[in-house]
Structures are given as structure tokens and as C-alpha cells.
C-alpha positions as CSV (number, residue, x, y, z in Angstrom):
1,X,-11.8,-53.0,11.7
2,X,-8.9,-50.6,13.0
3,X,-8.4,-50.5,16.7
4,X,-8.4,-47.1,18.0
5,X,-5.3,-46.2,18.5
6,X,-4.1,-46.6,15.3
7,X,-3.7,-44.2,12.8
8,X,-6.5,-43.7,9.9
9,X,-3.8,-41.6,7.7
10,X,-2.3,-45.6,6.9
11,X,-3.2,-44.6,3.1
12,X,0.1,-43.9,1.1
13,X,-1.5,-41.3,-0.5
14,X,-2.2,-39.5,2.6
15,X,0.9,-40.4,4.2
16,X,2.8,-38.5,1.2
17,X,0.9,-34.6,2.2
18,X,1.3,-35.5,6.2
19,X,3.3,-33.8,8.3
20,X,4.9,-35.6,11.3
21,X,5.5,-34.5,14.5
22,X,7.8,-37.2,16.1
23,X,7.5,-39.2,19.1
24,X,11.0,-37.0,20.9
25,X,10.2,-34.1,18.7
26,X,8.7,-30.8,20.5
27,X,7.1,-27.6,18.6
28,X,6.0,-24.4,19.5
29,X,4.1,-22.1,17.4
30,X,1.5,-22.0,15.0
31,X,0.5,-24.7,12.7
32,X,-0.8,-23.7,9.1
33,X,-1.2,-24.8,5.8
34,X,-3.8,-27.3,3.4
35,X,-1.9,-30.6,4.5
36,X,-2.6,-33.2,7.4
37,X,-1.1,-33.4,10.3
38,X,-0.3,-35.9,12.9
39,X,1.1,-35.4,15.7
40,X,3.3,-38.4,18.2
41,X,5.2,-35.6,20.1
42,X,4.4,-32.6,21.7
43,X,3.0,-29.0,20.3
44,X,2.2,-25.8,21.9
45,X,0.6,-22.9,20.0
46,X,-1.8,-23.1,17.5
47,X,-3.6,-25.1,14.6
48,X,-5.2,-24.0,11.5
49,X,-5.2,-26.7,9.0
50,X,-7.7,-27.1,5.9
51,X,-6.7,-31.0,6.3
52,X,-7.0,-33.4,9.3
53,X,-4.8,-33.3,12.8
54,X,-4.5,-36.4,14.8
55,X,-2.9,-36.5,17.9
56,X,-2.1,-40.5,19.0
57,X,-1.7,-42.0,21.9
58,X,1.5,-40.9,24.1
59,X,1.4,-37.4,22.1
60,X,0.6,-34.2,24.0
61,X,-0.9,-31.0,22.4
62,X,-1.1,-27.6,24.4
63,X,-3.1,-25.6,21.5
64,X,-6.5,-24.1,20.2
65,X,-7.3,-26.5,16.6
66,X,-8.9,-25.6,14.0
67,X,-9.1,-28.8,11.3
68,X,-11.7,-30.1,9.0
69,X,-11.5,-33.0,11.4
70,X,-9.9,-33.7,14.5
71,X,-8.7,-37.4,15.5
72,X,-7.8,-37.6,19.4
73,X,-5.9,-40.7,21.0
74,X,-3.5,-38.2,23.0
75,X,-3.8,-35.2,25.5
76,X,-4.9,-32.1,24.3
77,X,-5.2,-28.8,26.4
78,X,-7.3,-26.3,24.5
79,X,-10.0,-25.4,22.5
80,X,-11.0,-27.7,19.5
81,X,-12.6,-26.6,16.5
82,X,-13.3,-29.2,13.1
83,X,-15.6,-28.5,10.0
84,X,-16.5,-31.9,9.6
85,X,-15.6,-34.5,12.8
86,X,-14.0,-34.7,16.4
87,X,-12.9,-38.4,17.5
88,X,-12.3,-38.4,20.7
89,X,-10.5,-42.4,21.2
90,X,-10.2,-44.5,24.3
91,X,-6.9,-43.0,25.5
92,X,-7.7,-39.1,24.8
93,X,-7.7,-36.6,27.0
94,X,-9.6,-33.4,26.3
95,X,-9.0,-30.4,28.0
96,X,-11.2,-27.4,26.3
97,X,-14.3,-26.9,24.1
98,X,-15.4,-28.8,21.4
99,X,-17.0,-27.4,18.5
100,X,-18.4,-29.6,15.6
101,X,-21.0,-30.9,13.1
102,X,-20.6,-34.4,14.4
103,X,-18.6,-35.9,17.5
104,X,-17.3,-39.2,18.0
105,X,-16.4,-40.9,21.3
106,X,-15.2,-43.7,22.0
107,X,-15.8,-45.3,25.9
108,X,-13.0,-44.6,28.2
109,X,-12.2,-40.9,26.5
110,X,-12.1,-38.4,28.9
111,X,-13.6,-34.9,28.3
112,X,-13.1,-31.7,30.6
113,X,-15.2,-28.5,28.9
114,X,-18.0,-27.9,26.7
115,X,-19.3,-29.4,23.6
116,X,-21.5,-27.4,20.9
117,X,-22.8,-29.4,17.5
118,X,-22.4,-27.3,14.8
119,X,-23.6,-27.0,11.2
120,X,-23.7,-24.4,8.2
121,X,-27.0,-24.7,7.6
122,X,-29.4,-22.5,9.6
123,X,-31.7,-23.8,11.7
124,X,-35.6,-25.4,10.6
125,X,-36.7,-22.1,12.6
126,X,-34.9,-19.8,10.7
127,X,-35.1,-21.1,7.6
128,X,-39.2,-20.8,7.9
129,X,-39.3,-17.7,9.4
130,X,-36.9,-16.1,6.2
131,X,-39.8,-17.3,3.8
């Protein structure tokens, strides 16, 4: 079993589309594209990726994210949307809204802001009242 601050992108296959933001390495901007990213520096802007972010321990993100899932051992300021998953880990710190289908945390994760559970399926309500 991995401890939870390592990285689950340890698959060469993975590692080979990931982009890396380095430990002494700072960005501003946005973030786009179909690949993973992971971040062990800083960022500030924005995410859209079609792929997952994580953000380890040590790193610090000043962004709204948009992923298909969202992998949180770092500081993040900002709003946090995933398709699929939001791990919050034992070191993260969460500073925004989380919007997702499922959610993940881990004791000792920290979470200032809101939290609304997602899906893309309508609702048992809905779905008997269009019949």
C-alpha cells in the first residue's frame, strides 16, 4: 500500500505524458491541455486539464482546477473542480470549494470552504418525474 504522500503517477507510462512542475520552479498562468500534471513547485493562474493534477507535499498552488481528478498533498488556494475524484491527503491544505462525484480524505487534511458531490446523472426525482 502507497503512503500518502507519494505520488500515484509512479507508472512509466504515465510518467512519459506528465508534466512537471519542479520543486524551485514557479509558474504563472493558465494550465491547459489532455496530459497530467503534477505539481512540487508553485503555480498561480489557472487549470484545465482533461488528465489528473496532483499537487505533493511542499508544493503550493494559487489557482481555480478543473481535472478529471485532483490529488492534493500540498496547499492549494482556490476553487477545485474534478470529473471523477478529489484526494485530499494528510498534509493538504485546501483553501476554496470542492466540486466532485466522489471525495477522498484522508485524516489530518485540512479543508477551508465548501464541498458539493456531483454527478452527470440527474437525480431519482427527476428522472421519475420526466416519465
Amino acid at each position: 500500500m502507497a503512503k500518502d504522500t507519494e505520488s500515484t503517477m509512479q507508472d512509466p507510462r504515465q510518467a512519459a505524458n506528465t508534466t512537471l512542475i519542479a520543486r524551485q520552479t514557479r509558474v504563472e498562468g493558465a494550465i491547459t491541455g489532455g496530459g497530467a500534471v503534477r505539481v512540487d513547485g508553485g503555480l498561480k493562474g489557472t487549470v484545465h486539464l482533461e488528465a489528473p493534477l496532483e499537487i505533493v507535499q511542499g508544493a503550493s498552488v494559487e489557482a481555480d482546477v478543473e481535472a478529471t481528478v485532483v490529488r492534493i498533498a500540498g496547499t492549494l488556494t482556490g476553487n477545485v473542480s474534478a470529473s471523477q475524484l478529489v484526494e485530499l491527503l494528510a498534509s493538504a491544505v485546501v483553501k476554496g470549494d470542492i466540486s466532485a462525484p466522489a471525495l477522498h480524505v484522508v485524516q489530518g487534511a485540512k479543508l477551508d470552504g465548501r464541498v458539493v458531490m456531483k454527478t452527470d446523472t440527474p437525480p431519482a426525482a427527476e428522472t421519475l418525474r420526466s416519465r
